[in-house]
N, C-alpha and C positions, 0 to 999 in steps of 0.2 A: 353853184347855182342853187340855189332855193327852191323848193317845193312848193306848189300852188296852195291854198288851204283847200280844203277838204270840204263842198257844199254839205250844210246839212241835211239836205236831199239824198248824198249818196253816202253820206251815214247812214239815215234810217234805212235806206234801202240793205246796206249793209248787214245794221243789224237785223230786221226782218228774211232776209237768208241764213245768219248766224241763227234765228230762233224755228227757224224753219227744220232749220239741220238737226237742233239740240230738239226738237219735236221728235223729228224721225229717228234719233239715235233712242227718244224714250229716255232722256235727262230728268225729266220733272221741274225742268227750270224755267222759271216763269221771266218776262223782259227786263224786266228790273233787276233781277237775280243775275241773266246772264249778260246785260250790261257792268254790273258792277265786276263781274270775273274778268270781261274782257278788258276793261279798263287796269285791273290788276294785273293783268296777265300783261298790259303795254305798261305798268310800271315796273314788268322786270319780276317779279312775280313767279313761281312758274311752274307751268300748268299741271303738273302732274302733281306738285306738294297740294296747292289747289283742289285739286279734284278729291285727292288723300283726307282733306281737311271738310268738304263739303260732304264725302259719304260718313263720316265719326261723327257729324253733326248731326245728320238723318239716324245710322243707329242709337245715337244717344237719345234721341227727344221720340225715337219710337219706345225706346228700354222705359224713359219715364212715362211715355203714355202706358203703356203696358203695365208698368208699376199703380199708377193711378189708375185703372179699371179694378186693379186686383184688390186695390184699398176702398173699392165705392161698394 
């Protein structure tokens, strides 16, 4: 038996709880951000290397900012 599709109504609903959440967890992930996770995270993905990958990205590009204050 086959699954109905999925209205894009209770998508967005969806996600607008999924950004609700990532709000009060204090993620910093904006809906575009946590669309694109969640979408990876149903390609199998997973979640935890993810998340691994998203915080190396935040220390690296604060290290450059930080490097670029100390150079101005």
């Amino acid at each position: 038996m086959a699954s109905a599709p999925v209205s894009v109504s209770a998508m967005r609903e969806t996600m607008d709880v999924l950004l609700e959440i990532s709000r009060l967890l204090n993620t910093g992930l904006d809906m575009e951000t946590l669309s694109i996770c969640v979408r990876l995270c149903e390609q199998g993905i997973n979640p935890e290397a993810l998340s691994s990958v998203i915080k190396e990205l935040r220390r690296a590009t604060e290290a450059m900012k930080a490097s670029e204050n100390m150079t101005n």
